[in-house]
C-alpha positions in Angstrom: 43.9 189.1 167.4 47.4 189.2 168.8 49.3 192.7 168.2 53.4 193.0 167.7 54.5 196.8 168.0 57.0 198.2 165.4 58.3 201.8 166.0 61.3 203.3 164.6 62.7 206.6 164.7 63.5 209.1 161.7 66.8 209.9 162.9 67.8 206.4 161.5 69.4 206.6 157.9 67.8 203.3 157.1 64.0 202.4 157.0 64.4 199.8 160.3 60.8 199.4 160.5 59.7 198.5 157.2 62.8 195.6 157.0 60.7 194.7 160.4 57.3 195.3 159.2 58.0 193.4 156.0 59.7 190.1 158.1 56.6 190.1 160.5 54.5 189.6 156.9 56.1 186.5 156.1 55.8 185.0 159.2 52.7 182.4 159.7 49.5 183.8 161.1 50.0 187.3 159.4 46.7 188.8 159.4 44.6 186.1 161.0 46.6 185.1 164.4 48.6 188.3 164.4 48.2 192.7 163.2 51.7 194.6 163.3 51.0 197.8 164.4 53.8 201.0 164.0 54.6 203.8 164.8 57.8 206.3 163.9 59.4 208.9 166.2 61.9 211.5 166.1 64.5 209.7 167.5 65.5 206.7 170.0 65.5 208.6 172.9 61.8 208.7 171.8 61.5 204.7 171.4 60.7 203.7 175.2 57.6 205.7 175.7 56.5 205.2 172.6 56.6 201.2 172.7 55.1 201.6 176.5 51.8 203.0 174.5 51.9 200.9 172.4 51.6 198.2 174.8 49.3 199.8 176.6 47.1 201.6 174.5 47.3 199.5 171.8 47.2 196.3 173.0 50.8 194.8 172.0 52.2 191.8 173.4 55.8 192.6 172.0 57.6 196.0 170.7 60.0 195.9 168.4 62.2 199.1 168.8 65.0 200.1 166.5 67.1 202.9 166.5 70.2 204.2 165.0 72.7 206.1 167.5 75.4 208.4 165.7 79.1 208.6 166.0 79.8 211.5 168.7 80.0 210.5 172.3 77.1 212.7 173.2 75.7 209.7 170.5 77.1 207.2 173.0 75.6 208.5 176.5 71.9 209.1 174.7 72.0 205.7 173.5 72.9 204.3 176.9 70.0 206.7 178.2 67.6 205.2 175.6 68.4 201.4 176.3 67.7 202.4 180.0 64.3 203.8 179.2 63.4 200.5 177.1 64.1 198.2 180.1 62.3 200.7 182.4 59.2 200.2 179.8 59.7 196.6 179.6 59.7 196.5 183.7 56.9 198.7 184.1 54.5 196.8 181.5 55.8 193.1 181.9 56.0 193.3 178.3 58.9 192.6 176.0 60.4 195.5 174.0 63.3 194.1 171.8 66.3 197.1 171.2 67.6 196.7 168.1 70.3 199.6 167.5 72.7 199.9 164.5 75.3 201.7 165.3 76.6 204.2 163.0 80.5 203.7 163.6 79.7 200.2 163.2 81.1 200.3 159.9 83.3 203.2 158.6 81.6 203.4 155.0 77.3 204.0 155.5 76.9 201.5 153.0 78.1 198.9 154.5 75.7 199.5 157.1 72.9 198.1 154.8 72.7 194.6 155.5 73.4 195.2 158.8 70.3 197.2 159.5 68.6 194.6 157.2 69.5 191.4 158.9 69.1 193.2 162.5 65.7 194.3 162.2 64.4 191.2 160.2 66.3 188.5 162.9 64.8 190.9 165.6 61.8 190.6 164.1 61.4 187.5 164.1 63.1 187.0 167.6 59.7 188.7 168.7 57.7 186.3 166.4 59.2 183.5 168.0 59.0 185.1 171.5 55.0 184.7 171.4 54.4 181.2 169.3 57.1 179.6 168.5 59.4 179.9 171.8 61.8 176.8 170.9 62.5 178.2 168.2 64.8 180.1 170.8 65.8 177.5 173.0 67.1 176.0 169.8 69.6 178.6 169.9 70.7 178.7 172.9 74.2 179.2 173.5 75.0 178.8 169.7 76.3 182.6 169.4 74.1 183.7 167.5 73.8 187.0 166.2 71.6 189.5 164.4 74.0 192.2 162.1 77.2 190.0 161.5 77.6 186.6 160.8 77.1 184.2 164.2 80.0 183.5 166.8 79.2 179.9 166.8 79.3 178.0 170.5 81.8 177.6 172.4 82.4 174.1 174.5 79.8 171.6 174.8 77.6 172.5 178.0 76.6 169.4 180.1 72.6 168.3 178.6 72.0 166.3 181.5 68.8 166.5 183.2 70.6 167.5 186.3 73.4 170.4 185.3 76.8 169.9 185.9 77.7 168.4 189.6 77.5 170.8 192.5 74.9 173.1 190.5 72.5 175.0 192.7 74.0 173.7 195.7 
């Protein structure tokens, strides 16, 4: 049985990994094509060797890591820190490990941070889902602006479909 890694962090003023957890439950195969396994940390400077075990020791094909960084700039630079450990993790295994941060000055009022850790860790979630059995799902959106916190961007221009790209491409 496929594995997908969950692992938050308790710094986070928002319970990322059970809106994760939960999202991964509804998806199909729960329980016979897939297991979620998680895990919790201190905080997300923790996440990247965390998911790395979890890949490796556990067995996961994907990691889900969310995180929440705070407001300071100290906030900032760990954060930048931590997304830089993930993609070392994700380099070193061969493994995806989605980052999926909220922000805490993303909004001024905490509460109106709430369904934007919701929708962020479910849509990331599910991004990871997709990732392993339904990848179209993905190339559907392609270039459609789509988002996981806010309401999507939309596209912008209509690309060229063709089979060949637009004229000149890859010469």
């Amino acid at each position: 049985m496929d594995k997908i890694g969950v692992v938050d962090t308790m710094f986070a003023r928002y319970d990322m990994g059970a809106e994760a957890t939960n999202e991964l439950a509804s998806c199909p195969g729960y329980g016979q094509r897939f297991e979620v396994v998680r895990r919790t940390v201190p905080g997300f400077k923790d996440l990247a060797v965390a998911a790395k075990r979890m890949i490796e020791l556990d067995g996961c094909r994907v990691v889900v890591a969310l995180g929440m960084p705070g407001r300071a700039p100290i906030d900032k630079q760990c954060a930048h820190e931590a997304s830089t450990g993930i993609m070392m993790a994700q380099l070193m295994t061969s493994t995806p490990i989605l980052e999926v941060f909220v922000h805490e000055d993303e909004e001024e009022d905490p509460e109106d941070l709430v369904p934007v850790f919701r929708d962020r860790s479910r849509k990331h979630a599910r991004n990871a889902y997709w990732m392993l059995y339904e990848p179209d799902q993905l190339v559907r959106r392609a270039g459609q602006g789509v988002r996981q916190g806010y309401a999507d961007a939309g596209p912008v221009g209509a690309p060229d479909r063709g089979a060949g790209g637009p004229a000149g491409a890859g010469e």
